[in-house]
C-alpha positions, 0 to 999 in steps of 0.5 A: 852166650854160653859156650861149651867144649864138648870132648870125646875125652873123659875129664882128664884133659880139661886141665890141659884145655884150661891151660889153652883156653885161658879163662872159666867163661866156658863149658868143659863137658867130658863124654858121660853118656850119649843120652846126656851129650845129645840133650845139650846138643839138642838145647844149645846152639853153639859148640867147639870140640876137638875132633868128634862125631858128635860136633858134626851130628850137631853141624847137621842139625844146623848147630854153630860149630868150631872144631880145632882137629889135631891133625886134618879136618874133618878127621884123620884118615878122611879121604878128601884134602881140605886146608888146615884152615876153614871157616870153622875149623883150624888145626892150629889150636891157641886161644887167639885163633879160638877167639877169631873163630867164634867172632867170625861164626858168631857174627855170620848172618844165619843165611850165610851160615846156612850156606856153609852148613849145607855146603860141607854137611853133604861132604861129610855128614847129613841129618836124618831124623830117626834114621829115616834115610837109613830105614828106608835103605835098609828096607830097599835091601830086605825087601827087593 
């Protein structure tokens, strides 16, 4: 399985990532251009992150995420409370508690996944392909 840390950060951090995840099993990939992160969303199927739009656009289209918040999940100033620990997601950010993560996400059965995915996904984030939900908005709007 490959795995890859997408950041919303340039390549500065990488290093202070490598310190804390310990090993070259896995991807760095640093914000280079949205058209380059949304290919490998579209290709992969399993990412971690800090916090960032994109790895909740990835949940939406079904993809297994890990996400390691630095302070509240799914991001600072959301207005609902959840635990600093959840299924997915952990602001506690140490190599064990990544290894945990990815066993448990890793082994959940596809329908149990799902099952997450569409319980939080409508919380906070939902996929529409093309904007077609948007679109439709936006022409209710002009149009009546």
């Amino acid at each position: 399985m490959k795995l890859f840390f997408l950041s919303k950060d340039k390549k500065k951090y990488e290093k202070d990532y490598r310190k804390i995840f310990k090993g070259n099993e896995w991807i760095y990939i640093p914000r280079i251009s949205s058209k380059n992160t949304y290919k490998i969303i579209n290709k992969y199927h399993f990412f971690i992150s800090d916090t960032s739009t994109l790895i909740y656009e990835a949940f939406a289209k079904n993809k297994r995420i890990i996400v390691f918040p630095s302070k509240k999940f799914p991001y600072e100033g959301y207005n609902k409370n959840y635990p600093n620990n959840g299924p997915f997601w952990s602001t506690q950010c140490d190599f064990k508690n990544l290894s945990k993560k990815i066993n448990n996400v890793r082994k959940l059965p596809q329908k149990k996944w799902m099952k997450l995915k569409n319980y939080y996904s409508k919380e906070f984030i939902f996929y529409s392909k093309k904007n077609y939900l948007l679109k439709k908005y936006i022409k209710k709007i002009l149009y009546n």
